[in-house]
C-alpha positions in Angstrom: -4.3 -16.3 -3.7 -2.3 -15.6 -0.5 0.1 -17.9 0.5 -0.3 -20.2 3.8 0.6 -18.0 7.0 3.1 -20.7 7.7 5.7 -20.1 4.2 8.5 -17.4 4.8 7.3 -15.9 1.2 4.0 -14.8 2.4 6.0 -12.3 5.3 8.3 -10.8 2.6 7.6 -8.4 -0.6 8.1 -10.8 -4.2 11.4 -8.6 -4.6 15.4 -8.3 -3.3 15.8 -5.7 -0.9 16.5 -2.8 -2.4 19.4 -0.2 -1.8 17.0 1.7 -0.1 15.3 -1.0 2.0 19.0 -1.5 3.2 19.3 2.5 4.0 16.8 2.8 5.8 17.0 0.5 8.1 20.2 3.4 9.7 18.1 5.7 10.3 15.0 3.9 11.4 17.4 2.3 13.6 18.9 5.2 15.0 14.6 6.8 15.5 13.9 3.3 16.9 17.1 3.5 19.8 15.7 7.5 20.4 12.5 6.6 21.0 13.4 3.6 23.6 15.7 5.6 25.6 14.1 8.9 25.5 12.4 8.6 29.3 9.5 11.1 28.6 8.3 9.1 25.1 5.8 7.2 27.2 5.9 4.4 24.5 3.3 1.7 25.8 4.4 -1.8 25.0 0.8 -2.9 24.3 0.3 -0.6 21.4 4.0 -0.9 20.3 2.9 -5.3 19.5 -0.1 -3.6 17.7 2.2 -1.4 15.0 4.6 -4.1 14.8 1.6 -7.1 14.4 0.2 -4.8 11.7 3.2 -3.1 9.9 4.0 -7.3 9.2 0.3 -7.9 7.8 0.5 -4.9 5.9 4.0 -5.9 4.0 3.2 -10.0 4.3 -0.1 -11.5 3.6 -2.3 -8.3 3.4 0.1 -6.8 0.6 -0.2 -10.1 -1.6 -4.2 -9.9 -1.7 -5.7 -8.6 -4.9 -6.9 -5.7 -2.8 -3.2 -5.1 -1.8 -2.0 -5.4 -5.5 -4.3 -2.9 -6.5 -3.1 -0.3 -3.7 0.9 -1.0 -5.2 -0.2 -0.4 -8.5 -2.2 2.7 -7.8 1.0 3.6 -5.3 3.5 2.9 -8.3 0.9 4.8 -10.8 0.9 8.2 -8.7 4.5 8.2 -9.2 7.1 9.7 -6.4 5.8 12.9 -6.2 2.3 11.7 -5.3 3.7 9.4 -2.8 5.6 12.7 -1.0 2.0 13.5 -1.3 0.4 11.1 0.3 3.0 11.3 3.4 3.2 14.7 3.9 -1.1 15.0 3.9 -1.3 11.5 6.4 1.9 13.6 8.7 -0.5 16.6 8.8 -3.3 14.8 9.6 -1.2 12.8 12.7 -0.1 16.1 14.0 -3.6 17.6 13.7 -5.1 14.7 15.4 -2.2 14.7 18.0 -2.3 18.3 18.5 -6.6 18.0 18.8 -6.7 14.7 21.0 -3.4 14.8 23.4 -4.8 11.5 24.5 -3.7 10.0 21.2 -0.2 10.8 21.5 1.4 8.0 23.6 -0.5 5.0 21.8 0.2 6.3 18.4 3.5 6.9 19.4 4.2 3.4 20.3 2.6 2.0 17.7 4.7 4.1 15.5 7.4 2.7 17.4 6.5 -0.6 17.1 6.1 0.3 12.9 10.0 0.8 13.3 10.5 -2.0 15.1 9.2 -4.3 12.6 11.3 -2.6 9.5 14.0 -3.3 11.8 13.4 -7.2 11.8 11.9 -7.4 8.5 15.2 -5.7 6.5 17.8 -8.5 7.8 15.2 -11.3 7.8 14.7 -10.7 4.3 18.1 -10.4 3.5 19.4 -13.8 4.9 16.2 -15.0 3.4 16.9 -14.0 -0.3 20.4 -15.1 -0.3 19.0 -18.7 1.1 16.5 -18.8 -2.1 19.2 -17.5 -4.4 
């Protein structure tokens, strides 16, 4: 059962932050700064709520369903080979469809943007937060 929408667990994974969790959050900073002050990025603040909106549902409430424990199992069971897999095949398949549809480019960049944009609230958020339930 998924937490109320209201607790602070239901936004955060049932873990510390990891080293890496920590890491990343340099360089997803430093993509998140290019892609604000690059002028001809066209990011569309609209689209950039919408990656931001879903990146949190996606590591909050829709990650602690039984359908989202099943996709971290099978994630975990494919091991990390099969995850640079899965990332490399869903990067082809944005370029492709990038490359194919130039219309698609701006929104999915911003809502890529907006994906960064949440890591880059969610890392330091959850930080404070697991040192407060400590």
């Amino acid at each position: 059962m998924v937490p109320p929408l209201t607790a602070a667990s239901t936004w955060f994974p049932d873990r510390e932050p990891s080293r890496t969790d920590k890491f990343l959050w340099i360089p997803i900073g430093f993509m998140f700064v290019i892609q604000l002050i690059e002028p001809s990025s066209g990011w569309l603040l609209p689209w950039m709520a919408v990656g931001a909106v879903l990146s949190a549902l996606a590591t909050g409430p829709i990650a602690k369903t039984p359908f989202g424990q099943r996709i971290s199992s099978w994630a975990e069971g494919i091991g990390a080979e099969g995850r640079l897999i899965l990332i490399i095949t869903v990067v082809i398949g944005i370029v492709v469809a990038f490359i194919t549809t130039p219309s698609l480019v701006y929104p999915g960049q911003s809502i890529g943007t907006g994906m960064l944009l949440w890591h880059l609230v969610l890392v330091p958020v959850w930080i404070v937060h697991s040192n407060r339930t400590e």
